[in-house]
Structures are given as structure tokens and as C-alpha cells.
KETOR-669175 format. One record per residue (C-alpha): residue number from 1; residue in three letters; x negated, z negated, y. Coordinates in steps of 0.1 Angstrom, whole numbers. Example, Ala and Ser with C-alpha at 12.3 -4.5 7.8 and 13.67 -1.06 7.14 Angstrom:
BEGIN
{rec 1 "ALA" {-123 -78 -45}}
{rec 2 "SER" {-137 -71 -11}}
end
This chain:
BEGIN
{rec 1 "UNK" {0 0 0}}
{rec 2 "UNK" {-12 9 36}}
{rec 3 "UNK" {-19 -24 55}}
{rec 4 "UNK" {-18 -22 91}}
{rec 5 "UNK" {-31 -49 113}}
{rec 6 "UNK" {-12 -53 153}}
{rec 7 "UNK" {-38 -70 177}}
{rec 8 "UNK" {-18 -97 200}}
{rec 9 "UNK" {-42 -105 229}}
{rec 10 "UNK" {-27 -126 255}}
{rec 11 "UNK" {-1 -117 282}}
{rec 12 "UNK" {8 -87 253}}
{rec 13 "UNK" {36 -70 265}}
{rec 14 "UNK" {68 -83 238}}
{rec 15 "UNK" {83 -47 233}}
{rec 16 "UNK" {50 -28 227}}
{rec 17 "UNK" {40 -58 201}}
{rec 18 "UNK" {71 -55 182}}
{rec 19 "UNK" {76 -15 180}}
{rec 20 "UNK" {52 -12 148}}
{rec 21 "UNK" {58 -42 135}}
{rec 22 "UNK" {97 -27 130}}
{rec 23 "UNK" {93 6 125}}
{rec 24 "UNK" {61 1 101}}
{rec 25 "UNK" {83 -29 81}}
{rec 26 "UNK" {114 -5 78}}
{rec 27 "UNK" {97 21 63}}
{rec 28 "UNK" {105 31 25}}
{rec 29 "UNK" {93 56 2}}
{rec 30 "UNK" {115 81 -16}}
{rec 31 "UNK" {113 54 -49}}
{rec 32 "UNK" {122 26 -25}}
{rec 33 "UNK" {90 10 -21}}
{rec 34 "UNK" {78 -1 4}}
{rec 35 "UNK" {50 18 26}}
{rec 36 "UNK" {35 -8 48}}
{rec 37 "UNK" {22 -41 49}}
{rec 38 "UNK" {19 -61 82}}
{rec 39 "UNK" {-5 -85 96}}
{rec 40 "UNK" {1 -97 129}}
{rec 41 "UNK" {-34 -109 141}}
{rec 42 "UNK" {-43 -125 173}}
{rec 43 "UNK" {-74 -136 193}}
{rec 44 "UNK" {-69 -173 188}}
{rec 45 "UNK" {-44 -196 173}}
{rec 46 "UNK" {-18 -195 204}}
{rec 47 "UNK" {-17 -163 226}}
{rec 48 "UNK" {9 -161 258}}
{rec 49 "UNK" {34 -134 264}}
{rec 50 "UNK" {40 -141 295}}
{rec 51 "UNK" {80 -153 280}}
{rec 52 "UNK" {69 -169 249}}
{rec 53 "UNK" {42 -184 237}}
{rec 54 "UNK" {31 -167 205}}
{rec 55 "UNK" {13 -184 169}}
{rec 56 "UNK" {3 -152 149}}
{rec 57 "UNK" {-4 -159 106}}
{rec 58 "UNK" {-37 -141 110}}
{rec 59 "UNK" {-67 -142 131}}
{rec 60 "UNK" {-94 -116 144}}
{rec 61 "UNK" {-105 -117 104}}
{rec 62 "UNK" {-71 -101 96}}
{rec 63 "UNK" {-85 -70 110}}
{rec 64 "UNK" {-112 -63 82}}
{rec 65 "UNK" {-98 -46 55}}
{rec 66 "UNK" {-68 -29 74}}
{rec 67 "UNK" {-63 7 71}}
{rec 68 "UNK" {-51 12 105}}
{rec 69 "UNK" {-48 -13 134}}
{rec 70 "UNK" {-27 -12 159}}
{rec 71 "UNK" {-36 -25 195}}
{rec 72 "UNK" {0 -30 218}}
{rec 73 "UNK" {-4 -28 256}}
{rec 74 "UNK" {-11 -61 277}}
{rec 75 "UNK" {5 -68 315}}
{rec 76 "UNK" {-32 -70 332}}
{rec 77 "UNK" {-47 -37 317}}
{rec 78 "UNK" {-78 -42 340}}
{rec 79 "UNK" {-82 -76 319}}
{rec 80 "UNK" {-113 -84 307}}
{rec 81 "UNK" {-122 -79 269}}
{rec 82 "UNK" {-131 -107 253}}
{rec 83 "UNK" {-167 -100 233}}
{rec 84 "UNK" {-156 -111 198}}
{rec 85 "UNK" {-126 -87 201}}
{rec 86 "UNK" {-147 -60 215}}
{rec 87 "UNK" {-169 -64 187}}
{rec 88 "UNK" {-141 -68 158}}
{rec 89 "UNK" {-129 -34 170}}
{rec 90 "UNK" {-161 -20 172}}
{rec 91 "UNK" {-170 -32 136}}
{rec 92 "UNK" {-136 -17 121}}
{rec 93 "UNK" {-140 18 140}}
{rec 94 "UNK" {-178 15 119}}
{rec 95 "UNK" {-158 12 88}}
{rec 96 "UNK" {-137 45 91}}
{rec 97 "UNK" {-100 23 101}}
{rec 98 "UNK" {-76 41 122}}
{rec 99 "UNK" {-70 24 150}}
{rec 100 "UNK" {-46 32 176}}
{rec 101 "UNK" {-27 19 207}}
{rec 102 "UNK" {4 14 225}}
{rec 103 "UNK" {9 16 263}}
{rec 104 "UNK" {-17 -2 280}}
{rec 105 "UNK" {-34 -10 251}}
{rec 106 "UNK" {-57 27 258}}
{rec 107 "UNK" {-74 1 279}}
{rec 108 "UNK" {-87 -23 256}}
{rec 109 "UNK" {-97 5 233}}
{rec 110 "UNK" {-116 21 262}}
{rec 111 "UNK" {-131 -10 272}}
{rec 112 "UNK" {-144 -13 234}}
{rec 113 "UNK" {-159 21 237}}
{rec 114 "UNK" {-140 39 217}}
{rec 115 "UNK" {-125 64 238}}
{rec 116 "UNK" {-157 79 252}}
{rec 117 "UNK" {-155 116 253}}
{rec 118 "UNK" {-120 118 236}}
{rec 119 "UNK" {-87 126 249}}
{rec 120 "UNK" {-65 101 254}}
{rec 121 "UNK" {-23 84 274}}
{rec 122 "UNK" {-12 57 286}}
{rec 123 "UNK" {16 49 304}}
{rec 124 "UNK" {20 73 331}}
{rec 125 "UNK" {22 41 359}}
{rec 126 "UNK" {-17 37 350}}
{rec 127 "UNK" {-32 69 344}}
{rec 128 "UNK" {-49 73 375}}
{rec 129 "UNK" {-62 37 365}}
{rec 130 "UNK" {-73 48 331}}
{rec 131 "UNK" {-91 78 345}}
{rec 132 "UNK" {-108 63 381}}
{rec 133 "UNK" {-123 27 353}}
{rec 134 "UNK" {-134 53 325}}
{rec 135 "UNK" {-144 88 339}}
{rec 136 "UNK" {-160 94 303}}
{rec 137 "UNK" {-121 100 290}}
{rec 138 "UNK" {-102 127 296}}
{rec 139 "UNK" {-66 113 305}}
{rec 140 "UNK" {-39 132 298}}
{rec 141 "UNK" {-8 115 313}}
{rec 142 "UNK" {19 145 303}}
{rec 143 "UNK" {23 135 271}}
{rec 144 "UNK" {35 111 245}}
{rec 145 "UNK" {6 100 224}}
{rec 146 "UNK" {-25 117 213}}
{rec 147 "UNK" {-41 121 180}}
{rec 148 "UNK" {-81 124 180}}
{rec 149 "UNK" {-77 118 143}}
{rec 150 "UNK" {-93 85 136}}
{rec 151 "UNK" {-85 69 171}}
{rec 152 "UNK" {-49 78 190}}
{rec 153 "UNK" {-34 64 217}}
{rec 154 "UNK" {7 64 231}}
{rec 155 "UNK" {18 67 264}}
{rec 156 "UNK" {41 37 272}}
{rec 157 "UNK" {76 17 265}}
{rec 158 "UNK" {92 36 241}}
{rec 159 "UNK" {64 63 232}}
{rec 160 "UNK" {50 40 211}}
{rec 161 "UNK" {80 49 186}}
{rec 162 "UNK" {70 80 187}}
{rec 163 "UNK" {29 73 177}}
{rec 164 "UNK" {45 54 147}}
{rec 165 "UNK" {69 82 133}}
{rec 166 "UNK" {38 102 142}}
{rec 167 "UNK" {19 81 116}}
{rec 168 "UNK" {39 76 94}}
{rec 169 "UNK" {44 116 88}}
{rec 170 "UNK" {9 119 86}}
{rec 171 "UNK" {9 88 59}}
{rec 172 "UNK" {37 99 38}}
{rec 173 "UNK" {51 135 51}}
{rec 174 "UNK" {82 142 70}}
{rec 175 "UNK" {107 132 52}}
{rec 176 "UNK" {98 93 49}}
{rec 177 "UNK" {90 98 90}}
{rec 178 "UNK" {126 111 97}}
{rec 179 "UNK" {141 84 73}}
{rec 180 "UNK" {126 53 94}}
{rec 181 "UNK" {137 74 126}}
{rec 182 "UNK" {170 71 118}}
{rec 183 "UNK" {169 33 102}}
{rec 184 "UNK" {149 26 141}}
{rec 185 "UNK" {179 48 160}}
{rec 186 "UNK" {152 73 173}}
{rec 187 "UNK" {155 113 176}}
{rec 188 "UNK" {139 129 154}}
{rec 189 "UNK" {121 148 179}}
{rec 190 "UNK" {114 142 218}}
{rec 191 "UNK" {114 177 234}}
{rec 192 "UNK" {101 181 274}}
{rec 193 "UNK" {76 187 298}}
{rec 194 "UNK" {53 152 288}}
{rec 195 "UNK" {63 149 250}}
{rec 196 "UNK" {42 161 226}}
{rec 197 "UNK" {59 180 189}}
{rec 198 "UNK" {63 156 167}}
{rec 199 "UNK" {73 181 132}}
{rec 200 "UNK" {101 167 115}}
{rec 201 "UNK" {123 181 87}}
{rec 202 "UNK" {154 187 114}}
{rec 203 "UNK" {153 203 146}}
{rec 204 "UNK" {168 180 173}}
{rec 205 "UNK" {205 191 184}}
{rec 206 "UNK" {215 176 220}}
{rec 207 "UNK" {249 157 211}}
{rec 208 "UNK" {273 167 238}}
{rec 209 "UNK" {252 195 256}}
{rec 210 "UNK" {261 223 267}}
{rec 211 "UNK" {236 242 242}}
{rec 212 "UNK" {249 221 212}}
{rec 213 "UNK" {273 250 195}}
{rec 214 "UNK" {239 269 200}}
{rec 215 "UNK" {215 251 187}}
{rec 216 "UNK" {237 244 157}}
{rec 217 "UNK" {246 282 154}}
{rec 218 "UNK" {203 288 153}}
{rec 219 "UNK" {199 260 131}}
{rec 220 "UNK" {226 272 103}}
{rec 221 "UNK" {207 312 110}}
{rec 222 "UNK" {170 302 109}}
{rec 223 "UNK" {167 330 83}}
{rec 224 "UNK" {180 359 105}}
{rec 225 "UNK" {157 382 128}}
{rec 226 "UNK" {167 372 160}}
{rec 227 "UNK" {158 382 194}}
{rec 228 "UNK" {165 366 228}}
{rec 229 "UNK" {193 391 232}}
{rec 230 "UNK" {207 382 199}}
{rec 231 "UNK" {207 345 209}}
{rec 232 "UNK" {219 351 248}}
{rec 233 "UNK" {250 375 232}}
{rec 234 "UNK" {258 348 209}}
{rec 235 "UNK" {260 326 238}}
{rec 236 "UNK" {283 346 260}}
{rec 237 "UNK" {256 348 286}}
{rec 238 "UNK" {223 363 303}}
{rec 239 "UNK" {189 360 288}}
{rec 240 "UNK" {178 344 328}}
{rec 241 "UNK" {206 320 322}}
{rec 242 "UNK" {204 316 288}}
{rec 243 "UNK" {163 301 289}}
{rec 244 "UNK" {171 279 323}}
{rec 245 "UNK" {195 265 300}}
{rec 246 "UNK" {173 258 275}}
{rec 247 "UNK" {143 248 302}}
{rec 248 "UNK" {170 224 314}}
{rec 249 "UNK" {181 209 283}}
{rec 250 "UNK" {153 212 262}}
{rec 251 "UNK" {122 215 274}}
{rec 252 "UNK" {114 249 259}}
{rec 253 "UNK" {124 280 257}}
{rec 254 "UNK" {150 292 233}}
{rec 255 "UNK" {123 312 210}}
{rec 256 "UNK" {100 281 211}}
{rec 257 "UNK" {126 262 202}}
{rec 258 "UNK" {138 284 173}}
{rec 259 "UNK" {98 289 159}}
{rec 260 "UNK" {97 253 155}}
{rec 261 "UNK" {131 248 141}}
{rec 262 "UNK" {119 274 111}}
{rec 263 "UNK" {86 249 105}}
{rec 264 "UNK" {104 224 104}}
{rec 265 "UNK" {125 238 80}}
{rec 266 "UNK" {95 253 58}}
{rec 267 "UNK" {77 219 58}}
{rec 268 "UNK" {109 203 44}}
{rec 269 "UNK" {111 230 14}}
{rec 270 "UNK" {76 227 11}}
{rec 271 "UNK" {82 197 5}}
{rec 272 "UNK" {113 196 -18}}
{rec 273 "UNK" {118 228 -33}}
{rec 274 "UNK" {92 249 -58}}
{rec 275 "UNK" {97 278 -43}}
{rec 276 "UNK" {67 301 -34}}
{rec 277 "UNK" {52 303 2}}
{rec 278 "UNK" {61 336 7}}
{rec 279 "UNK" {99 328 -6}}
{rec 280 "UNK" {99 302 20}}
{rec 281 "UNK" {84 319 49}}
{rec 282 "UNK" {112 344 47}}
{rec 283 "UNK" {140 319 43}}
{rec 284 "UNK" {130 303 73}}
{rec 285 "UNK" {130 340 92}}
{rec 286 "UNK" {95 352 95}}
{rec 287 "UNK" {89 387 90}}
{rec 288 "UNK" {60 388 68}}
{rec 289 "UNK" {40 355 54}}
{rec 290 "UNK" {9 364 72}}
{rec 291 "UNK" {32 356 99}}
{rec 292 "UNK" {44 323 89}}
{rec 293 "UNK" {11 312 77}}
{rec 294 "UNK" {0 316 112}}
{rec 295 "UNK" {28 300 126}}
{rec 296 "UNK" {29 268 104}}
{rec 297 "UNK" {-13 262 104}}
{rec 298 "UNK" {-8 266 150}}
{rec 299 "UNK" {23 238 142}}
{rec 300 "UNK" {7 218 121}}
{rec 301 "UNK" {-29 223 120}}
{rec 302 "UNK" {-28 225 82}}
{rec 303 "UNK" {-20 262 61}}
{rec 304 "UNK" {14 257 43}}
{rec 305 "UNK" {-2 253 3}}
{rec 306 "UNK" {-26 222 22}}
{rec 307 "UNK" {6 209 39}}
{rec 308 "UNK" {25 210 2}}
{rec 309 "UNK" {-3 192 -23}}
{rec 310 "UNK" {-3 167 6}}
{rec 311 "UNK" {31 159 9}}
{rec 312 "UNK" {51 171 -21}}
end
């Protein structure tokens, strides 16, 4: 089982500290089993909120041996580290553990030295923050979390969610991520100008849109060769109007939107069904599966065959 360990250093912001702790504890495989275990760990024996005063089961030693720790956001970002925390982190990062942060908490791995050269968020409020203390980082405040591989970082409040779902399809695949989105009431998918594609087996439909016949029509013909005149007749409309619309309402465009609808689709036969690549390039509507494998590996950064021994 995958152990994660969330870092509670004082004045931690509540909400950030308790986003993996719920969404990691909720999450089940397809047998039922469970796919996380949880040690909250903190930098001594009482730590302050700020609300509540806080007495965490594990200490700075619950760190080692944790596949991935998690570090939550704190209210004074421009806090000084403590050394045996800096040096905890520094020691797991050694090892090979993920480790990744929530909000704020970019700080605290930047302070450890672990963002040097890397991309990295944080809450938009403390970007400029972010960049002016550590010019060695390139901050990216437009989006919701980032994923350098071993170390990734969220932007803030309710991004966080989406790091973890990010995580937890890259643990497990997309099926057990969109599973504990809906047990943690979270869209499947945040589209718009500062989120970042998070792949998920279903593309998101906005309930009570205008574009919500639409979308459903495009999901339900996924297979079918459609152009942006196809999808602006269906719509009873102009091809201008028809991708303000979806600008508007989405964040995309309506062929964007429709290309990642059909990987999203492919990962989840991938990941279900048998059937050959080619079969399943063509039932999500690309033309030839030179095509698709091009698609899916820009998507997903893997080819589809990787994508399915991974996750099937």
C-alpha cells in the first residue's frame, strides 16, 4: 500500500492540511482495498493552526519510509524553515520520495531547495512572492498544480484537490482517480484559462449551461468525423458564435474540447476493454491510428500500449 506522509508545520492553513488526508483516505481500488495509508506528521508534539491547536500521531521520523509526502500551505509563507525540517525534506528527496505541496506550501519546499531550476504554483495571491524570494524558480501562477515528476506543487484553496486526483491517476489510472472525485464531490475535470488537463475517463459536461445539450450530443458521437461546421449546424448557430461559447463556458475551444473528450475516452477502454489500439483509436473518431497515437502520447505523455500495461 502507498503511504503518504502530510507535513503539519505551525500556523498550517486547516483546509490545505485536511484536502489529502480525505481525498487520499477515501480512495478504493476496483477490489475494494484500500490505496492509501496516512500519517499525519508534524514538527513537534503540539503545532498551532492559528483556530486549533493540533497533536499529530507522528513526528518528523514519520516521514522516512513514505512514498510520497505531502507539504499543506502555512498562513506566514515567508516563515522561516526550521533546519531539522529542512533537512528531513532534503533527506527524503535523496531517497527518491515524491513530495509535493499544497498552496503555500511551494514555499517551504523552495526554502528546502528543492525547487531550484523547476517549474512550479502557488496560490495566485503569492506568486509575485514566490518569484521576487526565489528567482531560481520559474513560477507559473496560470495554473493548477504542476508536475516535475518527483516534486509538484498546487496552486491554492481548492487546487489542492486537483494535485491529489492528479496523483492518484498517476498511482492507480483514471478510473480509481474519477471514483474518489465523485466520493470528494469534485468535477472530474477543471477546464479554463489557469487550470491545467487533468485526463479522466469522462469529459466534464457543464450542468445547466447553455452548451450542455452540446456537449452531451459530442460526447454520445465521439466516433463520428466532425468538423467545426458539423458541430456549429448541430448547434443551430455560427462557427464565431459557436467557439465564444465555448471560450466562455469552457475554457477551450469546441475541437480542443472534443480531442480530449476522445482520450479520455480511449484511456478508459484502454483501460477496460481488450480491444486493439487501432480498434480504439477509431472508436473514439480519429482517422487513422498514427493519428491517435500522436494525440494520446501530446495528452498524456505516454503512447497508448505504455498507458495500457500501466493501468489495465
Amino acid at each position: 500500500m502507498h503511504t503518504i506522509a502530510v507535513l503539519a508545520l505551525d500556523q498550517v492553513i486547516p483546509f490545505d492540511l485536511s484536502t489529502p488526508i480525505e481525498v487520499f483516505t477515501r480512495t478504493r481500488l476496483p477490489d475494494g482495498r484500500r490505496g492509501y495509508q496516512i500519517r499525519v506528521c508534524a514538527e513537534r508534539r503540539e503545532i498551532d493552526t492559528g483556530t486549533f491547536a493540533l497533536r499529530a500521531p507522528w513526528g518528523l521520523d514519520g516521514l522516512e519510509g513514505a512514498d510520497t509526502i505531502i507539504v499543506p500551505g502555512t498562513a506566514d509563507p515567508a516563515a522561516p524553515l526550521a533546519p531539522e525540517v529542512r533537512d528531513a525534506l532534503r533527506a527524503a528527496a535523496a531517497d527518491g520520495t515524491r513530495i509535493a505541496s499544497i498552496c503555500s506550501g511551494t514555499f517551504i519546499l523552495a526554502a528546502a531547495g528543492l525547487l531550484d531550476g523547476l517549474r512550479a504554483t502557488t496560490h495566485w495571491i503569492a506568486a509575485g512572492l514566490l518569484a521576487t524570494a526565489y528567482p531560481d524558480i520559474e513560477v507559473d501562477p496560470d495554473v493548477l498544480y504542476v508536475d516535475n515528476g518527483q516534486v509538484l506543487t498546487s496552486a491554492g484553496a481548492a487546487a489542492g484537490l486537483d494535485l491529489c486526483l492528479h496523483m492518484i491517476r498517476r498511482d492507480y489510472g483514471s478510473a480509481v482517480a474519477a471514483h474518489a472525485a465523485r466520493l470528494s464531490v469534485m468535477p472530474l475535470e477543471r477546464e479554463g484559462g489557469q487550470a491545467q488537463f487533468i485526463v479522466h475517463d469522462y469529459a466534464p459536461t457543464p450542468q445547466g449551461s447553455v452548451l450542455e445539450p452540446l456537449l452531451t450530443w459530442l460526447q454520445d458521437n465521439l466516433g463520428r468525423d466532425l468538423t467545426l461546421a458539423d458541430i456549429a449546424s448541430h448547434a443551430g448557430t455560427s462557427t464565431r458564435t459557436l467557439i465564444r461559447r465555448f471560450r466562455e463556458q469552457t475554457g477551450t475551444t469546441p475541437l480542443q474540447w472534443l480531442h480530449r473528450a476522445r482520450i479520455r475516452q480511449a484511456q478508459h477502454l484502454l483501460e477496460t476493454t481488450p480491444h486493439s489500439v487501432e480498434r480504439i483509436g477509431a472508436q473514439v473518431g480519429f482517422g487513422s491510428p498514427t493519428a491517435f497515437r500522436d494525440r494520446f502520447k501530446r495528452t498524456t505523455g505516454v503512447s497508448p500500449h505504455t498507458y495500457r500495461r500501466t493501468f489495465s
